[in-house]
C-alpha positions as CSV (number, residue, x, y, z in Angstrom):
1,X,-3.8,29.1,-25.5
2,X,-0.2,30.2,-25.2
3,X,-0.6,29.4,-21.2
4,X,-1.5,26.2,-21.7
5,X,1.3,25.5,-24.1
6,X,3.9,27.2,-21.7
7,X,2.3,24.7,-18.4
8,X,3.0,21.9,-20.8
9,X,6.7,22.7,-22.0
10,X,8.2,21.4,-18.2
11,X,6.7,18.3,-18.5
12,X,7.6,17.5,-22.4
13,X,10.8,18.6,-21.5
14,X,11.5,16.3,-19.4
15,X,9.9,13.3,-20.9
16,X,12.0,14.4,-24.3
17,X,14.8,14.0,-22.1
18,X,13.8,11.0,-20.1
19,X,13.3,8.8,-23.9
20,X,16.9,10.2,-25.0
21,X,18.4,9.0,-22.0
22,X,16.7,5.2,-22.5
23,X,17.4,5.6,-26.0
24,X,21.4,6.1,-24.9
25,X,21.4,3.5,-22.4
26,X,19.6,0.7,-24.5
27,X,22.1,1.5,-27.6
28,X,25.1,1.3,-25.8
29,X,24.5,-2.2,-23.9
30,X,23.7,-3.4,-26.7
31,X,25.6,-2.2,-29.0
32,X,28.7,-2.3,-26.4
33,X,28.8,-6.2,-26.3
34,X,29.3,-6.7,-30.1
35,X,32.5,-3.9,-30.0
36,X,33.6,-6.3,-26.8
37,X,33.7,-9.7,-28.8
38,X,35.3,-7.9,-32.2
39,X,37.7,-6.8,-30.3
40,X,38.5,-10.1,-28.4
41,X,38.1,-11.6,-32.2
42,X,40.5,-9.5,-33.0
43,X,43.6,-9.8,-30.8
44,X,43.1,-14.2,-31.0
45,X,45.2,-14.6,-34.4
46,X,47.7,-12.4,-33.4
47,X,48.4,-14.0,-29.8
């Protein structure tokens, strides 16, 4: 049982890593656009 468990750790280890990674990626487009227009928000009263 344990061998089975240790040929599968490789491949959950990378898919772990794979769904963080799109996880990161997704958040921070979308995430990143809304900081962008706050910021541009932002600096138009004092101009």
């Amino acid at each position: 049982m344990w061998n089975d468990l240790a040929a599968l750790a490789p491949p959950l280890t990378v898919a772990a890593v794979f769904f963080v990674g799109v996880f990161w990626v997704v958040r921070r487009e979308m995430g990143g656009k809304r900081r962008r227009e706050d910021t541009r928000e932002k600096r138009r009263p004092g101009q």
